[in-house]
C-alpha positions in Angstrom: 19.1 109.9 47.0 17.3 110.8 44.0 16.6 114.9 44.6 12.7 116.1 44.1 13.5 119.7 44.1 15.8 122.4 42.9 17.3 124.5 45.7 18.3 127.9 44.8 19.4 131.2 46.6 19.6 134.6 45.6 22.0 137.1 47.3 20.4 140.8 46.8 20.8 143.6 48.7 17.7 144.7 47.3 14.1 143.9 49.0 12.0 144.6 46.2 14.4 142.6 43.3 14.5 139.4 46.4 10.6 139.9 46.3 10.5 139.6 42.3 12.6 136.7 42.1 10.5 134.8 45.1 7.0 135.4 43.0 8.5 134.2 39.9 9.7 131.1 41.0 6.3 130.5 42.8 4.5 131.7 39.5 6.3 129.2 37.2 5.6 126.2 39.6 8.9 124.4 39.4 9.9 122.5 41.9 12.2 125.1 44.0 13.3 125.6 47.2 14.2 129.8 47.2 16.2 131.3 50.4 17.2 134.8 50.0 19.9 137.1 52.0 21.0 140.5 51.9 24.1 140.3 51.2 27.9 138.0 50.7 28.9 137.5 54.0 25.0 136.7 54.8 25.6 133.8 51.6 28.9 133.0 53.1 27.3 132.9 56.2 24.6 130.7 55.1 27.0 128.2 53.0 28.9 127.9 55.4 26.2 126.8 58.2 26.3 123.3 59.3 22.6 122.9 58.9 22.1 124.4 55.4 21.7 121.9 52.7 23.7 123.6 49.9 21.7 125.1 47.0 22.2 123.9 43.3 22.3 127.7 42.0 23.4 130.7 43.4 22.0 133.9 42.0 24.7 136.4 42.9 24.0 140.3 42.8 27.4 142.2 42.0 26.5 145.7 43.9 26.3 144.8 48.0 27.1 146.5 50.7 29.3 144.3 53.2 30.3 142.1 50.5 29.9 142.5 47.0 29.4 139.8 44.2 32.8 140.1 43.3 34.5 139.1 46.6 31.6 137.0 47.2 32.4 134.8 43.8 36.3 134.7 45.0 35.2 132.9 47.9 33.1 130.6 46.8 34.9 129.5 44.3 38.5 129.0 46.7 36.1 126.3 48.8 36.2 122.2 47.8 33.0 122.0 49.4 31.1 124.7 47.2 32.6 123.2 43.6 29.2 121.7 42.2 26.9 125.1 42.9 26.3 126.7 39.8 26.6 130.4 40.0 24.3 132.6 38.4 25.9 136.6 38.3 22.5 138.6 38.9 23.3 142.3 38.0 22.0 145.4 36.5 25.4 146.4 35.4 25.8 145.1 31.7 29.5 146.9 31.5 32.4 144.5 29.8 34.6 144.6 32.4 31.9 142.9 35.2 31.0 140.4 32.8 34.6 139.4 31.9 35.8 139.6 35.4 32.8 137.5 36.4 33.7 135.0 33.8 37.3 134.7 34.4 36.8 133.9 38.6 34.6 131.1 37.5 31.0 132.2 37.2 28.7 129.9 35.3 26.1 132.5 33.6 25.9 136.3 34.0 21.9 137.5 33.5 21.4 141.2 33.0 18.4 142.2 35.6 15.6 142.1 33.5 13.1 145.2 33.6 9.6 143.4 34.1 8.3 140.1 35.4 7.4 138.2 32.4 11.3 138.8 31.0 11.9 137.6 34.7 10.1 134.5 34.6 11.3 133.3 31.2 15.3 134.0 32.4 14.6 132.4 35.7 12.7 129.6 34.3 15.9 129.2 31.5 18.6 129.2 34.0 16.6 126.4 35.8 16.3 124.2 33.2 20.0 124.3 31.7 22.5 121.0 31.9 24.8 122.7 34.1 27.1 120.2 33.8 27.0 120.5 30.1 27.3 124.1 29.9 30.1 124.7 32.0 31.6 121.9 29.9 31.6 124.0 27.1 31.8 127.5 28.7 33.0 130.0 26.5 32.2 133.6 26.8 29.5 133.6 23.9 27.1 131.6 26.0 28.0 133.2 29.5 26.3 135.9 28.9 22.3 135.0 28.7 20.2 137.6 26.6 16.3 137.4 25.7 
């Protein structure tokens, strides 16, 4: 079954930043579906639903209560089932240590928070649009790390 849309969640503990990321999607006018929660165990929660119909991209926050990105990312990436979602880290931290950690346990991309919408748009509307299958073919830690 030939897929018409892109489905796509965002894990935020933040209301405002979930708010953001909903308008630019709906602003750029690709074909998404976007479902937000709070927090990891709300996304393991979620992934691990019977009903839910697993999302092509995760946009994972590092800095949760309940569950961070970290622990989050660890879990994920130990379930079969959860192998083809590309994983997007989605953090205001730009410190060496979160981006290599995030690369090493298997994250696909790591996006520094941008500070306004258009910068928001353009990296959301970038991340969309990659071969995922191509890029984490040829991961290396020069192209994890997405910059405007």
């Amino acid at each position: 079954m030939q897929q018409d849309h892109i489905i796509i969640t965002l894990a935020d503990d933040d209301e405002d930043d979930r708010l953001f990321f909903t308008d630019a999607f709906d602003e750029l006018k690709i074909n998404t579906i976007v479902n937000t929660v709070n927090n990891g165990k709300e996304l393991l929660n979620y992934l691990n639903h019977p009903d839910t119909r697993l999302p092509n991209i995760i946009f994972l926050d590092l800095n949760m209560p309940i569950m961070n990105g970290i622990d989050c990312l660890k879990e994920i990436k130990k379930n079969e089932q959860f192998k083809d979602i590309a994983i997007a880290i989605y953090s205001t931290s730009s410190s060496e240590k979160d981006i290599e950690n995030t690369f090493v346990l298997g994250a696909n991309i790591y996006i520094k928070k941008p500070s306004n919408f258009s910068e928001l748009k353009k990296i959301l509307s970038d991340v969309v649009v990659i071969n995922w299958q191509y890029h984490t073919n040829s991961l290396n830690k020069e192209n994890f790390l997405l910059r405007l």
